[in-house]
C-alpha positions as CSV (number, residue, x, y, z in Angstrom):
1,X,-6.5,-17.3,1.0
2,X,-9.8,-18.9,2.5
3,X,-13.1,-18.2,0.8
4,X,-15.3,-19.4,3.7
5,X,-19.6,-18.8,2.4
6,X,-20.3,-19.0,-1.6
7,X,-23.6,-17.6,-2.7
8,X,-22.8,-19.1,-5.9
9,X,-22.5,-22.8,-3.9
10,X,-25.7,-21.7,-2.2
11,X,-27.9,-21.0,-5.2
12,X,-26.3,-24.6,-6.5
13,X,-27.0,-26.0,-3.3
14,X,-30.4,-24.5,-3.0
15,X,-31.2,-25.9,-7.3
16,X,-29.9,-29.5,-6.2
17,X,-27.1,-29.4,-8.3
18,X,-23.4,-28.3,-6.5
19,X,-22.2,-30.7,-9.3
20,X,-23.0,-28.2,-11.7
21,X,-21.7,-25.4,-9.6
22,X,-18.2,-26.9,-9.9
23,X,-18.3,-27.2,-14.1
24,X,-20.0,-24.0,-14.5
25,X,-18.0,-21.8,-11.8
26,X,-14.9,-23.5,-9.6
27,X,-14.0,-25.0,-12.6
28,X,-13.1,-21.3,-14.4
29,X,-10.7,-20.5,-11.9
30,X,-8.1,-22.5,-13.7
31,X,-8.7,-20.4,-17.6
32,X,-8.6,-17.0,-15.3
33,X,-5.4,-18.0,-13.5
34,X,-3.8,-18.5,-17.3
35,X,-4.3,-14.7,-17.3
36,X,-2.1,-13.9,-14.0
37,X,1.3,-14.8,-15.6
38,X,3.4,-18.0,-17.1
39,X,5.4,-18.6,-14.1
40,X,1.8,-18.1,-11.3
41,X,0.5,-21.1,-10.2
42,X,-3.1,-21.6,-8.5
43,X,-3.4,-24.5,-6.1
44,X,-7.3,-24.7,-5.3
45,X,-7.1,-28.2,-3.4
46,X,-10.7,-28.0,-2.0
47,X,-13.7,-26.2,-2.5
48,X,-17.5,-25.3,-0.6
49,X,-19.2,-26.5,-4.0
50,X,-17.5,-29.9,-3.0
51,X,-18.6,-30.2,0.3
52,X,-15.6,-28.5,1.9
53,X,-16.1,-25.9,4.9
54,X,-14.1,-23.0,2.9
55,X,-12.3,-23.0,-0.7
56,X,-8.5,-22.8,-0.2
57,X,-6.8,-20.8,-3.3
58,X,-2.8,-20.7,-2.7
59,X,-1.4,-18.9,-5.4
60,X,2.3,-18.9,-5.8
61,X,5.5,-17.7,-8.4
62,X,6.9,-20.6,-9.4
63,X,10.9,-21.0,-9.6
64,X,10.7,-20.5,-13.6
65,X,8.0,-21.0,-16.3
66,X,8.5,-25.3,-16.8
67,X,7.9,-25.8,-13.0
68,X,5.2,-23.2,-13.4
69,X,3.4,-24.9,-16.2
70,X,3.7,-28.3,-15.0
71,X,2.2,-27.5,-11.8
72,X,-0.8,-26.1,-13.7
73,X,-1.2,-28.8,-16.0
74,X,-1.3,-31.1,-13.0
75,X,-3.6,-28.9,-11.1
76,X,-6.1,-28.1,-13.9
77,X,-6.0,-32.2,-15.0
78,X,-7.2,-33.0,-11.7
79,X,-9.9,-30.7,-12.1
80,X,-10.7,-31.8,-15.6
81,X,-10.7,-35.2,-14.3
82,X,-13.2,-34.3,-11.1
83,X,-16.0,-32.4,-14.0
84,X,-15.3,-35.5,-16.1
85,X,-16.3,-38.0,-13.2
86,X,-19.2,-35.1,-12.2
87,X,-20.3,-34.9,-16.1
88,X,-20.7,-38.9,-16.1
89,X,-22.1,-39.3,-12.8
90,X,-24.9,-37.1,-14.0
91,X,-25.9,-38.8,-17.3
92,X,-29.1,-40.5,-17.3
């Protein structure tokens, strides 16, 4: 589905920090989609905190859990790699 107005990207926005907005709140989807189910998958490619128009979240039932979970680990280890470069961008 398409999330398309954030008031958590606005209050982010509005503090002159989206950066933060990502580690502190996009960037839990991943721990609450560990919740839903070993073989569910979230596929979050974009996201308002990031500049996008909407946030896209396509969730789907993978085939069986190994598919499942290497999905995840690729999706979540590109967001753990976007907080990383958001973390370091941000150091003084």
């Amino acid at each position: 589905f398409r999330v398309t107005s954030c008031k958590y990207a606005e209050f982010y926005k509005a503090l002159g920090a989206p950066e933060l907005g990502f580690l502190f709140v996009c960037y839990q989807d991943y721990p609450f989609n560990a919740g839903m189910g070993d073989d569910v998958v979230l596929e979050r490619p974009q996201t308002i905190m990031e500049g996008a128009s909407h946030c896209s979240f396509n969730w789907y039932v993978a085939r069986d859990e190994m598919q499942a979970q290497k999905a995840r680990h690729m999706e979540e280890d590109a967001a753990r790699e976007k907080a990383a470069t958001i973390a370091a961008d941000k150091r003084p």
